[in-house]
C-alpha positions as CSV (number, residue, x, y, z in Angstrom):
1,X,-10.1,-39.2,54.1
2,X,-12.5,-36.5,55.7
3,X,-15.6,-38.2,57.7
4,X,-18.8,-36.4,57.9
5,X,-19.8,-35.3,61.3
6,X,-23.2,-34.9,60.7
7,X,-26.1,-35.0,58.0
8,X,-26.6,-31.5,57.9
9,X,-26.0,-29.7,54.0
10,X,-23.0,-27.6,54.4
11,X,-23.5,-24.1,53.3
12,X,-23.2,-23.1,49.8
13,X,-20.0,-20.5,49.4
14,X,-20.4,-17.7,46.6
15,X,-18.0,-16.2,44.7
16,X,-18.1,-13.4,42.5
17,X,-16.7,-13.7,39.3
18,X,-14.1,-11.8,37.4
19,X,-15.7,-8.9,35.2
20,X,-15.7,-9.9,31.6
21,X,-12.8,-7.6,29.8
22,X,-15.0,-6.7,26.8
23,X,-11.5,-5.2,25.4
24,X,-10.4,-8.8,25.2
25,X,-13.4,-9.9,22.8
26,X,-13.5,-10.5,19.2
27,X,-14.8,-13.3,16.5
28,X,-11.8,-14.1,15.1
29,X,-8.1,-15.4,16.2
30,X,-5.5,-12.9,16.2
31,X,-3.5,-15.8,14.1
32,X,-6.6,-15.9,11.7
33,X,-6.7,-12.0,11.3
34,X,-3.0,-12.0,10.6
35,X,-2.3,-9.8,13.5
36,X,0.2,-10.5,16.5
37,X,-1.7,-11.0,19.7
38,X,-0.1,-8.6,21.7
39,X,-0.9,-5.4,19.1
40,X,-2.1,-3.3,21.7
41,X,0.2,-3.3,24.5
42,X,2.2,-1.0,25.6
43,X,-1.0,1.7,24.5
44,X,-2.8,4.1,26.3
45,X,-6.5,2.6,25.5
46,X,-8.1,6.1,25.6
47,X,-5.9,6.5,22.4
48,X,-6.2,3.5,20.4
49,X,-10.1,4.3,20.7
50,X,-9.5,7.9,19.3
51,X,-7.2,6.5,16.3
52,X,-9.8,3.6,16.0
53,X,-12.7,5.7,15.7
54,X,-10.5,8.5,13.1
55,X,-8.4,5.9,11.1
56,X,-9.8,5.9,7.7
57,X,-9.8,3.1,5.2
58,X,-11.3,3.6,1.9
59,X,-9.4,1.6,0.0
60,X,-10.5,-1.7,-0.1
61,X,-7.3,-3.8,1.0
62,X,-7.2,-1.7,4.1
63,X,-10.8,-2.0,4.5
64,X,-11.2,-5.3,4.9
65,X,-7.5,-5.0,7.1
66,X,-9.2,-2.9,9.0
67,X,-12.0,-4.8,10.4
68,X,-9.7,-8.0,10.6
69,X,-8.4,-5.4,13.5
70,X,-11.6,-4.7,14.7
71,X,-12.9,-8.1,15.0
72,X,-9.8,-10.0,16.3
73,X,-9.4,-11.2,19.9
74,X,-6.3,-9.7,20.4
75,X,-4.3,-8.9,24.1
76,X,-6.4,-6.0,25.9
77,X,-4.3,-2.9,26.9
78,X,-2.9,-2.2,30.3
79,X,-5.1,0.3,32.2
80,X,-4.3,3.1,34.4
81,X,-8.2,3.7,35.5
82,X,-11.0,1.7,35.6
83,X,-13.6,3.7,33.4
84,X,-11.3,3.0,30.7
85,X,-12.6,-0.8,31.1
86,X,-14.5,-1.8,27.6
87,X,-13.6,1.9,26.0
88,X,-12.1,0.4,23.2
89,X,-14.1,-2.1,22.1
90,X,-17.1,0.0,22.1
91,X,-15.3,2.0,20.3
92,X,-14.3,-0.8,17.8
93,X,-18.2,-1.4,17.8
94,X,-18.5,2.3,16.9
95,X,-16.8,1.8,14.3
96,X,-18.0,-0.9,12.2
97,X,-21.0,0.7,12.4
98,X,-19.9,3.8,10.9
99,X,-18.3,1.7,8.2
100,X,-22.2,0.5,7.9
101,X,-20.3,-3.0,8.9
102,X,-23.6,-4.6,10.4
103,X,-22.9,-8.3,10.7
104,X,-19.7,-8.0,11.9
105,X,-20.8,-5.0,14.4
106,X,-23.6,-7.6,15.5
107,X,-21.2,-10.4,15.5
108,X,-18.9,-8.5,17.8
109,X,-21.2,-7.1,20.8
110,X,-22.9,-10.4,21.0
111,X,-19.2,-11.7,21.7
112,X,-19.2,-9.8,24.7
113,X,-21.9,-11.3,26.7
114,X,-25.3,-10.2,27.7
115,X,-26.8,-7.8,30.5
116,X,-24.6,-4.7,29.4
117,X,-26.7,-1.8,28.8
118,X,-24.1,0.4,26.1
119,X,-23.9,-3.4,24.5
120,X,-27.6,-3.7,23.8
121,X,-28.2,0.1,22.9
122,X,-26.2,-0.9,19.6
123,X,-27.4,-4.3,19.1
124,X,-30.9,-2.8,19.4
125,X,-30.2,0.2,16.8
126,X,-28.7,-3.1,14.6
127,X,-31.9,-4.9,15.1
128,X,-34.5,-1.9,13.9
129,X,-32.1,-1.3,11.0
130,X,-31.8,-5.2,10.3
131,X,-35.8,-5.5,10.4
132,X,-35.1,-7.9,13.3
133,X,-36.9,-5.2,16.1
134,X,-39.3,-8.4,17.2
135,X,-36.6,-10.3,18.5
136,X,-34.2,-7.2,20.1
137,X,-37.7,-6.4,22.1
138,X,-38.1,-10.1,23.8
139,X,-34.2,-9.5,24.6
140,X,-35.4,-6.5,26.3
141,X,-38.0,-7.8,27.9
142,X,-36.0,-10.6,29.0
143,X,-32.7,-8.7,30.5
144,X,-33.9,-6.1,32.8
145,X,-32.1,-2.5,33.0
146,X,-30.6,-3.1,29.1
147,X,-33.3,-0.5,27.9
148,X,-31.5,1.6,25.7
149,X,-34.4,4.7,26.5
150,X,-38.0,5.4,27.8
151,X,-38.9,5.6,23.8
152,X,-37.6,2.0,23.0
153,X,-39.1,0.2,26.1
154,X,-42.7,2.0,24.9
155,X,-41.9,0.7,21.4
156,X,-41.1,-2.7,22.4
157,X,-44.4,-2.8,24.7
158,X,-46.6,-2.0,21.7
159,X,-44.0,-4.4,19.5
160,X,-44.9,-7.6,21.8
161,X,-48.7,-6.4,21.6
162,X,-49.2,-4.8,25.0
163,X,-50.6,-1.3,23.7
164,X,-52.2,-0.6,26.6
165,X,-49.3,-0.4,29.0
166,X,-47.3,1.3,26.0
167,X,-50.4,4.2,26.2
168,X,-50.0,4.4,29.9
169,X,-45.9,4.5,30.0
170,X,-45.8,7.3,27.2
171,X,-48.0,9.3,29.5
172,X,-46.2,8.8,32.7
173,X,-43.1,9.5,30.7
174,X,-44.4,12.9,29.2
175,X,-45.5,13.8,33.0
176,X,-42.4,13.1,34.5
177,X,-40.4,15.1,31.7
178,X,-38.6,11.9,30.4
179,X,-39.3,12.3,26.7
180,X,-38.6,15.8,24.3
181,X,-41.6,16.9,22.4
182,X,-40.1,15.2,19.4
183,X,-40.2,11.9,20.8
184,X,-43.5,12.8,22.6
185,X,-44.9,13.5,19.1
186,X,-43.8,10.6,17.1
187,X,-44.5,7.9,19.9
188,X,-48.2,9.6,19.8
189,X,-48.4,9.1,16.1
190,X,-47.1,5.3,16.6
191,X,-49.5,4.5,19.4
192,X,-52.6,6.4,18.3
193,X,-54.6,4.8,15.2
194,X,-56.2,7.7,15.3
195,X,-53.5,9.9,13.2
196,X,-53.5,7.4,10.4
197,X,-55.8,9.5,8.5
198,X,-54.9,13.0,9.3
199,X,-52.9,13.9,6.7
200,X,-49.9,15.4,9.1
201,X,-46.4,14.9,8.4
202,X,-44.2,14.9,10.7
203,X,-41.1,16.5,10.7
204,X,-37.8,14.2,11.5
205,X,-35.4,15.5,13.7
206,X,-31.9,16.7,12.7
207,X,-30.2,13.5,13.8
208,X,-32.7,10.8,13.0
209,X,-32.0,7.2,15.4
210,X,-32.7,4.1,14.0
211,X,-35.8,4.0,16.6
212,X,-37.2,7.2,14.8
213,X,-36.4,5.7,11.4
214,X,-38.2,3.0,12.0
215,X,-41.3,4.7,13.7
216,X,-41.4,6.5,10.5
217,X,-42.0,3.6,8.6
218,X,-44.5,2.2,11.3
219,X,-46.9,5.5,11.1
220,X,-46.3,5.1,7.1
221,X,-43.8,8.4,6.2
222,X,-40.8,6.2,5.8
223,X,-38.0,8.3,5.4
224,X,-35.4,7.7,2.2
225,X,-32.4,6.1,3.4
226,X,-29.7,7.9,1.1
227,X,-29.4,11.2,3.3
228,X,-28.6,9.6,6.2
229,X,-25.3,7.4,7.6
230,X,-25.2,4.5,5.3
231,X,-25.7,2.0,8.0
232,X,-29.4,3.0,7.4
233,X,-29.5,1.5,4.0
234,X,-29.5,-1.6,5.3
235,X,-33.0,-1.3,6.1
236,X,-33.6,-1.6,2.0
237,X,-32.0,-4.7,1.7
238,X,-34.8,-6.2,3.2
239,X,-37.3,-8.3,0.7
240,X,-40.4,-6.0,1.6
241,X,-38.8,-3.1,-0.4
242,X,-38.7,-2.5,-4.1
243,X,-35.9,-4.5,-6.4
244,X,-34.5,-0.9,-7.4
245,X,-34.5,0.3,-3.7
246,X,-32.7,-3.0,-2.6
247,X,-30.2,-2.1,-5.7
248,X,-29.7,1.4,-4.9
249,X,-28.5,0.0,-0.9
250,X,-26.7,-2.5,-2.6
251,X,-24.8,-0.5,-4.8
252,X,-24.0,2.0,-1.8
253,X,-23.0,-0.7,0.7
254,X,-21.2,-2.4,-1.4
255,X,-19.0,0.3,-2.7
256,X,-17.9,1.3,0.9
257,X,-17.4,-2.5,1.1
258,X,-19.7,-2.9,4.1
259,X,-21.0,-5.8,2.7
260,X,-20.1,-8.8,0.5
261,X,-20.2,-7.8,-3.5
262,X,-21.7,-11.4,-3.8
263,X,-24.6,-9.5,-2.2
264,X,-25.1,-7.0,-4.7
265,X,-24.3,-9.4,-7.4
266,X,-26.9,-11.7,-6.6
267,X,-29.4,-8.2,-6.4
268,X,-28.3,-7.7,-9.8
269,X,-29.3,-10.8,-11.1
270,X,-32.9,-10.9,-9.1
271,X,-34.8,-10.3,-12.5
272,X,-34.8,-8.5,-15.4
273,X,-34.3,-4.4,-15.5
274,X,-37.5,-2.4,-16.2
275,X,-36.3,0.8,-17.4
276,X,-32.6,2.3,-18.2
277,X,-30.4,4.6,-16.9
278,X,-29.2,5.3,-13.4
279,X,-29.1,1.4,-11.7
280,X,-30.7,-0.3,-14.3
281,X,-27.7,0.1,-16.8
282,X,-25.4,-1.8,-14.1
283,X,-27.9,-4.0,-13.7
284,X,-28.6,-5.0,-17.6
285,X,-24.5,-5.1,-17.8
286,X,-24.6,-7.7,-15.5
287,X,-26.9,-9.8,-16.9
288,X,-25.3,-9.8,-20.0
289,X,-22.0,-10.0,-18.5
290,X,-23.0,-13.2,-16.0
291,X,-24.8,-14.8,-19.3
292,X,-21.3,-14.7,-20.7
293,X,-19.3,-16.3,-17.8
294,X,-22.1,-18.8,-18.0
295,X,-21.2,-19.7,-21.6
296,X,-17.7,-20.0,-21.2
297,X,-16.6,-16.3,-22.6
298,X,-16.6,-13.8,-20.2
299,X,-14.7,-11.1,-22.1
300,X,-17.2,-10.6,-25.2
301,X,-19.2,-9.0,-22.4
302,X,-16.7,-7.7,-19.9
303,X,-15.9,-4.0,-22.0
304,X,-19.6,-2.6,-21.6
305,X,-19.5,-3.5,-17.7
306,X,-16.2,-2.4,-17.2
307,X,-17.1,1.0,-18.3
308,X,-20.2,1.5,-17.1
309,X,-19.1,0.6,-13.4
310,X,-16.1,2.9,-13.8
311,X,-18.0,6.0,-14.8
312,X,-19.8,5.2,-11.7
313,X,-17.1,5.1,-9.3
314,X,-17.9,1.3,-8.7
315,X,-14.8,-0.5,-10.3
316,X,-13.6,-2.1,-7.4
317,X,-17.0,-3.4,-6.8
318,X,-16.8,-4.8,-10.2
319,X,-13.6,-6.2,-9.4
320,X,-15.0,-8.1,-6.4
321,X,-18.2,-9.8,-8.2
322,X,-16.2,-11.2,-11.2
323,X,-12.5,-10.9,-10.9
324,X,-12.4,-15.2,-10.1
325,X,-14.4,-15.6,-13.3
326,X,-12.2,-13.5,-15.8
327,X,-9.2,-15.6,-17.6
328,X,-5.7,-14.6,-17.0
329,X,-4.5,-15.1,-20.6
330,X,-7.0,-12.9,-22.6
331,X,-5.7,-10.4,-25.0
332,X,-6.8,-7.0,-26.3
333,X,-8.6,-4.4,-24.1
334,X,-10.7,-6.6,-22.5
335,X,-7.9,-8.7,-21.6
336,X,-6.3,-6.1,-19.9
337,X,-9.2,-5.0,-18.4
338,X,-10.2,-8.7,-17.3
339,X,-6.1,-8.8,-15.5
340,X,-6.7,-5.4,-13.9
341,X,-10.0,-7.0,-12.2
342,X,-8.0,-10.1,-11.2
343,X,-5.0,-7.9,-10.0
344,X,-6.7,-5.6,-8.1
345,X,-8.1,-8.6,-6.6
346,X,-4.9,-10.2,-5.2
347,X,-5.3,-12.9,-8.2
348,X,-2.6,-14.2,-10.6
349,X,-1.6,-12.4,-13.6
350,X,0.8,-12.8,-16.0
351,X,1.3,-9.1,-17.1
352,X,0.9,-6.9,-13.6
353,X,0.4,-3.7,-13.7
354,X,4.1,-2.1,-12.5
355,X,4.1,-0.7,-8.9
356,X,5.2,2.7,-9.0
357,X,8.8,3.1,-7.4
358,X,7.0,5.3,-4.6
359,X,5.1,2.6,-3.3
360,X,7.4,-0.3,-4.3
361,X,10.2,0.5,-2.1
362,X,12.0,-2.5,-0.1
363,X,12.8,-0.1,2.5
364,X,11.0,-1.2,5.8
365,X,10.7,1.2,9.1
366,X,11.9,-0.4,12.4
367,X,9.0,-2.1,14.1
368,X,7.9,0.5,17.3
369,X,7.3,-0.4,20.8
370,X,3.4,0.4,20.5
371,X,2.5,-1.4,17.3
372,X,-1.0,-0.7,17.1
373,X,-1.0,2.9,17.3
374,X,2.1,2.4,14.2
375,X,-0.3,0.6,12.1
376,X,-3.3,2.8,12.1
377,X,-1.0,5.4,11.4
378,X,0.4,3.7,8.9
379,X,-3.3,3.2,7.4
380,X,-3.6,6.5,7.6
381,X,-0.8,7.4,5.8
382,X,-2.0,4.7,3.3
383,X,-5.3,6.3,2.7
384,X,-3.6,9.4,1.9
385,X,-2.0,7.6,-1.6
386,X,-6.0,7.7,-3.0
387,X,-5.6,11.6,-3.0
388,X,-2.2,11.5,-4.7
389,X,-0.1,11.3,-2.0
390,X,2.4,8.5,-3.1
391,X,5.3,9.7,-0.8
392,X,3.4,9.3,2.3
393,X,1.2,6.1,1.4
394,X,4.9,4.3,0.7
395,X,5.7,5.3,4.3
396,X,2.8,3.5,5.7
397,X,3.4,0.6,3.3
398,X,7.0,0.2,5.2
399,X,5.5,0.5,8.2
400,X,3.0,-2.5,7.1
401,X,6.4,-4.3,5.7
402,X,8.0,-3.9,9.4
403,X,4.6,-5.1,11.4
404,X,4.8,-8.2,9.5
405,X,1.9,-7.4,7.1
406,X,3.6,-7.7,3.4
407,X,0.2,-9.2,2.0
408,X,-1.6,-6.1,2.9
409,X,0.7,-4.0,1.9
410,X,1.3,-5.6,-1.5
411,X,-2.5,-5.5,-2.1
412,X,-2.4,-1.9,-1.1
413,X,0.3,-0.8,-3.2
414,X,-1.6,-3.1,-6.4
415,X,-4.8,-1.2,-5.9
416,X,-3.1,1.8,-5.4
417,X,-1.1,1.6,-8.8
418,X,-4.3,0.5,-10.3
419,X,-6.7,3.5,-9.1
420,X,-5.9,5.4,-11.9
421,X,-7.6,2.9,-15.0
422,X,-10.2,1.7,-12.4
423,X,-11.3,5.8,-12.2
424,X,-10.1,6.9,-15.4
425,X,-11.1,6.3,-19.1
426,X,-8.2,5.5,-21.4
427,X,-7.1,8.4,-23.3
């Protein structure tokens, strides 16, 4: 046993730790997202973050497949180079947030740690589209060098109540050259009670930020939410805006599936429509159609909703609020309509829909070395079968077959088959 020479306290010895692999972050299990582990290796990481950010997925199934990928903890790629450290999962960030996939976007970059800088740039732009600016800003002010820009350090000075040194760093920052006249402008506007009253309107630049968006609505010329990237209409979800606002973000959120349909179902439900046309139909549908699950006879109500989501493009959305609450066993239209809902929702059905023979094919492809780049591809291809393409959305389905994903790819095929009555009226 070592003896101590001496009371003296030994030096402390540091160590650096390991850098975090960001690549190797997610919120889910790979065995929970239904995914092997090792999915990525034997990929070039420059281009699985291409395919990531290009791989389309408008169909529901391989929606919600989709960010089971981009959420899952799953084996980082090799890399050749260092700067390719943490490409991909920003650019798995990236693209929930195209998607307008907030929670999950949030969910994931908070998985990574703090103190990055590109990590808190998008958690920020998630906070001042979430309403939730308050609390990105006293991250900020806690975690130096994570400012995303000049701009959003003076807006989080003002946010926290120091106006004064907001005023003084927006004039060092236009007398150093930091800020463009745009940014100059608006920040001025923000800052200066002054404007409140003067009648100008300010122009918003070609590409607005979620900073600017929400500068807008500070200086009181909020800007409408449907011209811009769809993550933005998040911002009307929020309960300070209108019931029809909050609808018409539903409604568009929930038909690119970026959020729950339980969401907009609930919005629906809020109270009772003031008008007609345009939202309010689907709204007054609803309630008629959720006073009839209620009493035990959901399909009394279910033809009127059916068609009025369908001439709207919103079917699926349709399908994903009430499919659970429609009986298997009806008969008539609106029992086929009611096992159309349940089918395209993965449910059980005594009369399926038949698969066409393009899709339905037991023919599977020979699982390739680089599996992850195979299955986006094979999305891809998938995606293709909602423009007609039946031919090459059955080559993807193999592909899903040989990775091991036959749920998915039976889901796909079922909504496939079904886009035509969820998008056309009967004849």
């Amino acid at each position: 046993m070592p003896v101590a020479t001496s009371g003296a306290v030994s030096p402390v010895q540091v160590s650096r730790l390991a850098d975090v692999d960001r690549d190797a972050a997610g919120i889910i299990t790979a065995s929970r997202a239904g995914l092997p582990a090792g999915l990525w290796a034997g990929s070039d990481p420059g281009e699985l973050a291409r395919l990531v950010l290009q791989t389309p997925a408008r169909l529901p199934a391989m929606s919600d497949l989709l960010i089971r990928i981009l959420t899952a903890q799953l084996t980082p790629p090799a890399i050749s180079q260092t700067d390719q450290r943490g490409k991909l999962f920003l650019a798995r960030a990236d693209r929930l947030l195209d998607m307008g996939a907030l929670t999950p976007a949030d969910q994931l970059l908070l998985s990574a740690g703090p103190g990055d800088p590109e990590v808190f740039r998008r958690l920020f732009d998630i906070a001042l589209l979430t309403g939730e600016e308050g609390r990105a800003c006293h991250e900020m002010d806690d975690t130096p060098g994570v400012a995303p820009s000049f701009s959003a350090r003076i807006f989080c000075l003002a946010q926290t109540g120091d106006w004064a040194a907001a005023a003084i760093s927006l004039r060092g920052a236009e007398t150093l050259g930091l800020l463009n006249a745009q940014q100059s402008l608006l920040l001025t506007h923000f800052l200066d009670d002054a404007f409140v009253d003067g009648g100008e309107s300010l122009t918003p630049s070609d590409r607005v930020t979620p900073l600017e968006f929400r500068i807008h609505e500070a200086i009181g010329q909020p800007l409408p939410t449907g011209p811009l990237p769809i993550a933005f209409a998040h911002s009307d979800l929020r309960m300070n805006n209108g019931w029809k606002a909050r609808l018409e973000a539903a409604e568009r959120l929930a038909r690119a599936n970026a959020i729950p349909a339980s969401i907009l179902r609930g919005i629906y439900t809020e109270q009772k429509p003031a008008a007609s046309g345009g939202v309010w139909e689907r709204a007054g549908v609803m309630r008629t159609l959720e006073a009839a699950i209620a009493a035990g006879n959901p399909l009394t109500a279910l033809p009127p909703a059916f068609e009025e989501f369908r001439r709207n493009g919103m079917t699926h959305v349709l399908a994903a609020m009430v499919a659970e609450d429609m009986p298997a066993d009806g008969t008539g239209e609106a029992g086929d309509m009611a096992i159309w809902l349940r089918q395209w929702q993965g449910l059980p059905v005594p009369r399926p829909v038949d698969i066409p023979d393009e899709l339905a094919s037991d023919q599977q492809s020979t699982p390739p070395e680089r599996q992850g780049e195979a299955l986006l591809q094979a999305m891809s291809d998938i995606d293709a079968g909602m423009d007609g393409d039946l031919l090459r959305a059955g080559k993807g389905l193999a592909m899903l077959r040989a990775l091991g994903l036959q749920k998915d790819a039976t889901l796909a095929a079922t909504q496939l088959a079904l886009l035509p009555r969820f998008t056309e009226a009967p004849k």
